[in-house]
C-alpha positions in Angstrom: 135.8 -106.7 -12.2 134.3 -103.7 -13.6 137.6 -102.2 -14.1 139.1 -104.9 -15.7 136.2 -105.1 -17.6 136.6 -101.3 -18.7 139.7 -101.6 -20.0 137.9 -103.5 -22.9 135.7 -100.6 -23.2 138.5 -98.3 -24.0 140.5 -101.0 -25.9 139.5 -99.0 -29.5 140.6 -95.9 -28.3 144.1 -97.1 -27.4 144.6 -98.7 -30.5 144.8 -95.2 -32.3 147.2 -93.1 -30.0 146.9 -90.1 -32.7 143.4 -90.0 -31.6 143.8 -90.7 -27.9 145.4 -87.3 -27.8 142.1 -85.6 -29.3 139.9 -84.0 -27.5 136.4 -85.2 -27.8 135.0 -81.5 -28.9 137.1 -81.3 -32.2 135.0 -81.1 -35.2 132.9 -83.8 -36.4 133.9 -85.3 -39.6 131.0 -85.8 -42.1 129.9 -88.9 -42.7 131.7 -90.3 -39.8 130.6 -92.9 -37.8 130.2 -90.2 -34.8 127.8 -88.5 -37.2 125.7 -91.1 -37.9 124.8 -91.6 -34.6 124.1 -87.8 -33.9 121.8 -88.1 -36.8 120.5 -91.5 -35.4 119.7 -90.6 -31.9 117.4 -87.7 -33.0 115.9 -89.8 -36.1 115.2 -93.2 -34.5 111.7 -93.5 -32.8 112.4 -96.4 -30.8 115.4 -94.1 -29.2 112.7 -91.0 -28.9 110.2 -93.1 -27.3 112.7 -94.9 -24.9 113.8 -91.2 -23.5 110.2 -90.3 -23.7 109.5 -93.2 -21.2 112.5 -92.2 -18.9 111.2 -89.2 -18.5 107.7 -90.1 -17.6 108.6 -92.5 -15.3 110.7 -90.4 -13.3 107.6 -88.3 -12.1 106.4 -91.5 -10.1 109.4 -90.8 -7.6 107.6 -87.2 -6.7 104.1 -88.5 -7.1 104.7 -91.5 -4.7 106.6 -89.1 -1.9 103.7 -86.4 -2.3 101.8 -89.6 -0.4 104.0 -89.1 3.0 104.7 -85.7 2.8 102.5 -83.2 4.8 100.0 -81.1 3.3 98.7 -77.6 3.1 95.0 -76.7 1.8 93.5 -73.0 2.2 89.5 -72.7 1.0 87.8 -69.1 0.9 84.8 -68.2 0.3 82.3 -65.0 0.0 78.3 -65.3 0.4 76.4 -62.8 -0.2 72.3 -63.1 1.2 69.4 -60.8 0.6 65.8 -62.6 1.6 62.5 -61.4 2.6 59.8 -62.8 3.9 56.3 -62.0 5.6 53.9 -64.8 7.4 51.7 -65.4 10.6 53.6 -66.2 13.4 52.5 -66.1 17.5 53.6 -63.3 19.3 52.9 -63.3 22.9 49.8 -65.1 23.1 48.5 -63.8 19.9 49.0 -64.5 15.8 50.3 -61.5 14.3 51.8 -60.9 10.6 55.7 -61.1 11.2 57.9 -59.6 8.4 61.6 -60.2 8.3 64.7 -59.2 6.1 68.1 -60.2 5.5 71.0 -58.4 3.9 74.0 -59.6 4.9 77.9 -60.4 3.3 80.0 -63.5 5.0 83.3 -63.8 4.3 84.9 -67.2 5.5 87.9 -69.2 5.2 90.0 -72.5 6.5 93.5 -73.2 6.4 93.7 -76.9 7.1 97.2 -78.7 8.0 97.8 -82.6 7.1 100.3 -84.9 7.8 100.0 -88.7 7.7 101.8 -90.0 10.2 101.6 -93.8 9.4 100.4 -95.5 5.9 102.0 -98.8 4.7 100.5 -98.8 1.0 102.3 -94.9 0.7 105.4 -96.4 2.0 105.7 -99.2 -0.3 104.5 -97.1 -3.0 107.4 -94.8 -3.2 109.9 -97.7 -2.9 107.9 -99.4 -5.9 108.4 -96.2 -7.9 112.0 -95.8 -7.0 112.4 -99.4 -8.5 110.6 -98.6 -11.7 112.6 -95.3 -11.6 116.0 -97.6 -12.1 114.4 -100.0 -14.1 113.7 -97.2 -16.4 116.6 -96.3 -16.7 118.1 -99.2 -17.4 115.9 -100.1 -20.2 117.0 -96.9 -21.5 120.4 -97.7 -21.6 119.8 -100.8 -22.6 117.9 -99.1 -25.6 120.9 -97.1 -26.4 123.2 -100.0 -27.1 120.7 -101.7 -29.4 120.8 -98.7 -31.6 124.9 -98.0 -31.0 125.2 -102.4 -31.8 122.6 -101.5 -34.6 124.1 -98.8 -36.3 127.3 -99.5 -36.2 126.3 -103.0 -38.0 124.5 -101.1 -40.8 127.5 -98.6 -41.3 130.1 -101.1 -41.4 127.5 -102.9 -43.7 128.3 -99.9 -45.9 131.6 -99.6 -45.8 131.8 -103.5 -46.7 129.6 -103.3 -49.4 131.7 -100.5 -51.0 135.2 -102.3 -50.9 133.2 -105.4 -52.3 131.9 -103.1 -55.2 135.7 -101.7 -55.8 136.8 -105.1 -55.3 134.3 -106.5 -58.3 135.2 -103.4 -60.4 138.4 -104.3 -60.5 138.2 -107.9 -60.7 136.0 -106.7 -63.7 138.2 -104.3 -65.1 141.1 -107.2 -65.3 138.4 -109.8 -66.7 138.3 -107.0 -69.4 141.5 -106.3 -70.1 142.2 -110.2 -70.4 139.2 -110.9 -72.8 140.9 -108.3 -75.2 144.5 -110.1 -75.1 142.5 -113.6 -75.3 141.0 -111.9 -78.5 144.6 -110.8 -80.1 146.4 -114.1 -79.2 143.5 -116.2 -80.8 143.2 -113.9 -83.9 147.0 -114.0 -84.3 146.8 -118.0 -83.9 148.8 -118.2 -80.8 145.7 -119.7 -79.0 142.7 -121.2 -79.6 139.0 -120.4 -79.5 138.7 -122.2 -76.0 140.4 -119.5 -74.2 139.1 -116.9 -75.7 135.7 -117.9 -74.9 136.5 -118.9 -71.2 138.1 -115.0 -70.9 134.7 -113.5 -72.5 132.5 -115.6 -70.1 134.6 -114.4 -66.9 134.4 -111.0 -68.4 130.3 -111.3 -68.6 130.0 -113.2 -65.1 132.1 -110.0 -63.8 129.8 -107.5 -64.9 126.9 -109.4 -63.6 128.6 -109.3 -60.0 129.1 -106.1 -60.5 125.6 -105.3 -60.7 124.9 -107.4 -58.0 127.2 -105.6 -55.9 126.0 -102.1 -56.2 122.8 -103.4 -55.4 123.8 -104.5 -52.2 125.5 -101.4 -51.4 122.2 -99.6 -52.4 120.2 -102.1 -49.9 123.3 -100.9 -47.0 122.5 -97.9 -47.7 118.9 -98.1 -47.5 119.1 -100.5 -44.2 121.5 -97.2 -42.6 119.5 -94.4 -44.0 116.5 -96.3 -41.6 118.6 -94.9 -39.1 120.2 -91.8 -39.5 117.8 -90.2 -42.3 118.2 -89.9 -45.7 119.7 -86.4 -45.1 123.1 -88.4 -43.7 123.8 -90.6 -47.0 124.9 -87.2 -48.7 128.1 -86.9 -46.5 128.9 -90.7 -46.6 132.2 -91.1 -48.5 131.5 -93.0 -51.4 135.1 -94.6 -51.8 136.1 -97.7 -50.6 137.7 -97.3 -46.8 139.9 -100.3 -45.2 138.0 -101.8 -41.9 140.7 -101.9 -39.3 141.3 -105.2 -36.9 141.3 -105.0 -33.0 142.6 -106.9 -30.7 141.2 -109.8 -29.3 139.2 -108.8 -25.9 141.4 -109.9 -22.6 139.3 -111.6 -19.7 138.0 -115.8 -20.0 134.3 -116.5 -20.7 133.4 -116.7 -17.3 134.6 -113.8 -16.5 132.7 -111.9 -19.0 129.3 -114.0 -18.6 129.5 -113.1 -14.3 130.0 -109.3 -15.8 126.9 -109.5 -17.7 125.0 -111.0 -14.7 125.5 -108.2 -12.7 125.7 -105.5 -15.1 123.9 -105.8 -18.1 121.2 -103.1 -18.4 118.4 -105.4 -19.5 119.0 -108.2 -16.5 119.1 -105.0 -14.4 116.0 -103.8 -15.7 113.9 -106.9 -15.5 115.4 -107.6 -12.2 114.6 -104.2 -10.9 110.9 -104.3 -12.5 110.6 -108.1 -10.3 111.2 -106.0 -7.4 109.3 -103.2 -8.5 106.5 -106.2 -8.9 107.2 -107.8 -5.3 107.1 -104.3 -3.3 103.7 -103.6 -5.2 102.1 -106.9 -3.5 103.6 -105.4 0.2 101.8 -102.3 -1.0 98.7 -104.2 -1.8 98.7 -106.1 1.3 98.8 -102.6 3.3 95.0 -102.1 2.4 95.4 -104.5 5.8 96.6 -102.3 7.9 95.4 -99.3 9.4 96.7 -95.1 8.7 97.0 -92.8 11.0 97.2 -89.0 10.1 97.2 -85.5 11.9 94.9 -82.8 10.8 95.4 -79.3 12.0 93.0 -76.3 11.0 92.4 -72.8 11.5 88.8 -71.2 10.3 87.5 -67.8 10.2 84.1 -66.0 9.9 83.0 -62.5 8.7 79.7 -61.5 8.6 78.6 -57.9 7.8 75.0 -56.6 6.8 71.6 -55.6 8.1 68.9 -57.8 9.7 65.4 -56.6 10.1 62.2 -58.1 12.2 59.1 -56.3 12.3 55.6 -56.5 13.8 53.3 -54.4 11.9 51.9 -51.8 14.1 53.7 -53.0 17.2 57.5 -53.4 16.4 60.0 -52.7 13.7 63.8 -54.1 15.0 66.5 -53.7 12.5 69.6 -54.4 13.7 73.4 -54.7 12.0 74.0 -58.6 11.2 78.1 -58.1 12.2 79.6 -61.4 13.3 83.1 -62.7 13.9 83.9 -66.3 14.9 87.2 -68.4 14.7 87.8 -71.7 15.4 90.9 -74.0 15.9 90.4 -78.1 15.0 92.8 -80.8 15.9 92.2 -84.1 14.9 94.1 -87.4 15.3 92.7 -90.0 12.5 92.7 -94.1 12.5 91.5 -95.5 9.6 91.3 -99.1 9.7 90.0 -100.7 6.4 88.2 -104.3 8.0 86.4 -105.6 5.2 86.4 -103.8 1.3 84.3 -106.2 -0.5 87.1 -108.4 -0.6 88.9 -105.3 -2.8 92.3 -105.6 -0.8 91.8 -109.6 -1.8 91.8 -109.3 -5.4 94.9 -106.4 -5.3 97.0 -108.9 -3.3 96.0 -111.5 -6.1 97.0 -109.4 -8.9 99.9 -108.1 -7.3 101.3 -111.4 -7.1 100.4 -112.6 -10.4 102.5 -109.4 -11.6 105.1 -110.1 -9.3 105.5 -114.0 -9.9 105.4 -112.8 -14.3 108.1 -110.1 -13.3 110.5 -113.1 -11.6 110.2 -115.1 -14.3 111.1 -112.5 -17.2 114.1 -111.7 -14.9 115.0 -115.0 -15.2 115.2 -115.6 -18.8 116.8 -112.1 -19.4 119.4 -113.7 -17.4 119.6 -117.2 -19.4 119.8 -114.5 -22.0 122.2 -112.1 -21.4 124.7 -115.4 -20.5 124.0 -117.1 -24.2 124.6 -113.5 -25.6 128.0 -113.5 -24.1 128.8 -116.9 -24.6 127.8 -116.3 -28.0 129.8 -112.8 -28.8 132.7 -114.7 -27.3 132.9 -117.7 -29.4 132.1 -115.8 -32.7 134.8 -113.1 -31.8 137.3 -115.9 -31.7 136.0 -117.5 -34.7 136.0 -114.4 -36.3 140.0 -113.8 -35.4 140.5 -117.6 -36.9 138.7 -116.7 -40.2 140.9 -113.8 -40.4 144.0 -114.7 -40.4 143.0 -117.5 -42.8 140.9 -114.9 -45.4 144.4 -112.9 -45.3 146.7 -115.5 -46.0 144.0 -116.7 -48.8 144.0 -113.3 -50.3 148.6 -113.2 -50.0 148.2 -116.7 -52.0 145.8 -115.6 -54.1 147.3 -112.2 -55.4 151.0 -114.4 -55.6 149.0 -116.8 -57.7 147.4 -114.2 -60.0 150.7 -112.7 -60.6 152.1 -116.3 -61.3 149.5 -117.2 -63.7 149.7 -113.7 -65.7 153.3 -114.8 -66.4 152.2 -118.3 -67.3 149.9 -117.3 -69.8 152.1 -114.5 -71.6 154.6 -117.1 -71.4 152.2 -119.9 -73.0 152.7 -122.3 -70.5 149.6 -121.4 -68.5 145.6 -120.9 -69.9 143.5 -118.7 -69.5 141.2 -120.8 -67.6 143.9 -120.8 -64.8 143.8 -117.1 -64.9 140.4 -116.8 -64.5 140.2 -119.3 -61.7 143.3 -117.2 -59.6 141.5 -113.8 -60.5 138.1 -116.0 -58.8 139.9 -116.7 -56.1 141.6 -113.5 -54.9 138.1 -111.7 -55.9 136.6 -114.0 -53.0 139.2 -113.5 -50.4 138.9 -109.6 -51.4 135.4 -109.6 -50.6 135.4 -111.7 -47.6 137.9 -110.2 -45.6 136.3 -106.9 -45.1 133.0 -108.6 -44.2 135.1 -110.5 -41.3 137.1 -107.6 -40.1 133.2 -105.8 -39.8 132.1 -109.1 -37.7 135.4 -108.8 -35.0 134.2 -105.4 -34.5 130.2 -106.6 -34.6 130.8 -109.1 -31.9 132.9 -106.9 -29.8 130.6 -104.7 -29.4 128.5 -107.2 -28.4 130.9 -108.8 -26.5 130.9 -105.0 -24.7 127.1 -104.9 -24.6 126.7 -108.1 -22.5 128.8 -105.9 -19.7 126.8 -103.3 -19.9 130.3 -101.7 -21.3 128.8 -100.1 -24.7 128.6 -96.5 -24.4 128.5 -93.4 -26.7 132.1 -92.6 -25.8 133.1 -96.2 -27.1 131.0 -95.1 -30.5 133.3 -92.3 -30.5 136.6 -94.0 -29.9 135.8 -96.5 -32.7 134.6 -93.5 -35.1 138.2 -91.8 -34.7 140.0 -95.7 -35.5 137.7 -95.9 -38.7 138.7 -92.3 -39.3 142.7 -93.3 -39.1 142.4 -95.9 -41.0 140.5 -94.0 -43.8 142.7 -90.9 -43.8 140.3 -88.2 -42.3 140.5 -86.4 -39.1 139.1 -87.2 -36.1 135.6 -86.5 -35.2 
């Protein structure tokens, strides 16, 4: 399935064998879509922060094995003791003043070998953190196709508002040119006042959808600067660039809703974090059971210095304190944990409080991911619908406008008519980009619910816009 699947994935690519040829290390064109997301991957914070967490996460993988592995511990130590002291003491049968003195340097040190041989919380541990390890990553790819599904949304947002603007200038500039010949045929009594006023009031209404126009291009451009930066916005291309049309994606609904079952990076993720969630309540339940370790170590003494006892009048000993002692410790260790305060009680409860909210978030991501790719799929097909009608509404409506032009030189249309054909073609103009921008919306979408949306289908579809636009590939 995955292969068929992938085929999908690379369906942009094919569609521009000029490209296919390309290697992916040519230069990037400015302003390109490939661009904007190397400017939006190093911009956006919710990308940063999703790497960020990947990374962190992946040090519970060594942290959890440190728990099983053996270990090694050396401690040292130097003392160093002078003391004196004098006092009554019996000596024989008699109480005599004793004095004694210390001077003495120990050196001392223990090289100490564990190894835990059994613990079931350990074990369970480092499977946990293996889980969260691949849940991790999946949320990060997941992550990565929101902002690939997000920006491409704003850029073609851009490049839609832009043909709508040119669209409206021109529709403008024709409204213009119309109002002046209204004005000459009704000054030289070949029409009347009615159509020259209609001409002027289309020519007014333009200009006000003109302005409405560059402001939403201005708000596009806002909504992708978010983003990629302001810093990006300088190397869009500010004119108007066609939106190509791909093909509709092969494989049934089913087909593509099974796919996202299995692969989709968020159902993965919330599936892996449920078991992440149910090993944790094994691990919880190992405060149970007993551990067994192995403890090997090695210690050494030093001792060096001078040690005096003396009697006054009777006897005066000092003697050289020198010393050397090793020993060798083995130790075989069951810990068995009957009762904590009921500790181990309240983990197991908590553990399976997490795990049974964990199941149930991987079950709606599932209900999720298959109304996203029910969704994608039925809006790519309307989309393909609204197409084909938006293009043969725009072929009727540029035949009609060409019509009516003739009508009206030729008296036998009004200018009314004209203005309602220019109307019409204007809408078709500005709607057809905006569906051509959906297809390739909901594909992507469509991909995303496979878990298919990757950087290298962000760069196939950058060099398609780039064909169609007339640059080089990125």
């Amino acid at each position: 399935m995955r292969r068929f699947c992938g085929i999908f994935a690379l369906t942009i690519g094919t569609l521009a064998p000029s490209f296919s040829r390309a290697g992916t290390s040519t230069m990037i064109q400015p302003g390109s879509l490939w661009a904007a997301w190397l400017a939006a991957r190093t911009h956006n914070p919710q990308f940063q922060e999703a790497r960020a967490r990947l990374a962190a996460t992946r040090t519970r993988h060594p942290a959890a094995l440190a728990g099983l592995l053996p270990r090694l511990s050396l401690d040292a130590n130097r003392a160093y003791t002078n003391a004196w002291s004098v006092g009554p003491e019996f000596y024989g049968s008699s109480l005599l003043t004793v004095e004694q003195s210390e001077n003495i340097s120990q050196s001392y040190w223990t090289v100490t070998f564990t190894q835990p041989l059994f613990d079931w919380s350990a074990i369970q541990k480092l499977a946990a953190a293996n889980a969260d390890v691949a849940a991790a990553a999946a949320t990060y790819d997941a992550t990565r196709m929101s902002l690939i599904e997000n920006l491409v949304k704003r850029y073609l947002a851009v490049r839609v508002a832009q043909s709508q603007l040119a669209a409206t200038l021109k529709t403008a500039q024709a409204f213009a040119i119309e109002a002046r010949q209204a004005r000459d045929r009704h000054q030289s009594g070949l029409r009347g006042i009615i159509g020259f006023e209609e001409a002027q009031s289309a020519e007014a209404s333009a200009q006000a959808e003109v302005i409405g126009a560059r402001r939403a291009l201005s708000q596009a451009l806002s909504a992708l600067a978010e983003l990629t930066g302001p810093s990006f916005l300088a190397r869009l291309p500010a004119r108007p660039q066609p939106l190509p049309l791909i093909p509709l994606p092969p494989l049934s609904l089913h087909e593509w809703v099974r796919e996202g079952l299995h692969a989709n990076p968020t159902v993965l993720a919330a599936r892996l974090r449920a078991r992440s969630a149910h090993i944790q309540v094994s691990a919880a339940r190992g405060g149970y059971w007993p551990s067994v370790r192995l403890q090997l170590s090695h210690t050494r003494d030093l001792t060096g210095g001078t040690y005096g006892y003396a009697v006054p009048g009777v006897l005066d000993l000092p003697a050289p304190a020198a010393n050397t002692a090793q020993q060798n410790f083995l130790l075989l260790n069951l810990h068995w944990n009957f009762y904590a305060g009921g500790g181990t009680d309240a983990s197991v409860d908590r553990a399976e409080d997490e795990a049974a909210l964990a199941r149930g978030q991987a079950e709606r991501a599932v209900l999720k991911s298959r109304a996203a790719a029910e969704e994608a799929f039925n809006s790519l097909h309307a989309d393909f619908a609204e197409v084909r009608a938006y293009e043969e509404s725009a072929l009727a409506a540029r035949r009609a406008v060409v019509a009516t032009e003739d009508g009206v030189k030729a008296g036998l249309r009004s200018e009314f008519d004209l203005v309602n054909a220019r109307l019409s073609l204007l809408s078709a103009e500005t709607n057809l980009p905006a569906v051509h921008a959906a297809v390739i919306n909901d594909a992507l979408a469509l991909e995303s619910t496979a878990g298919l949306l990757t950087p290298q289908s962000l760069l196939q579809l950058s060099r398609m816009l780039e064909s169609t636009s007339g640059g080089s590939s990125p």
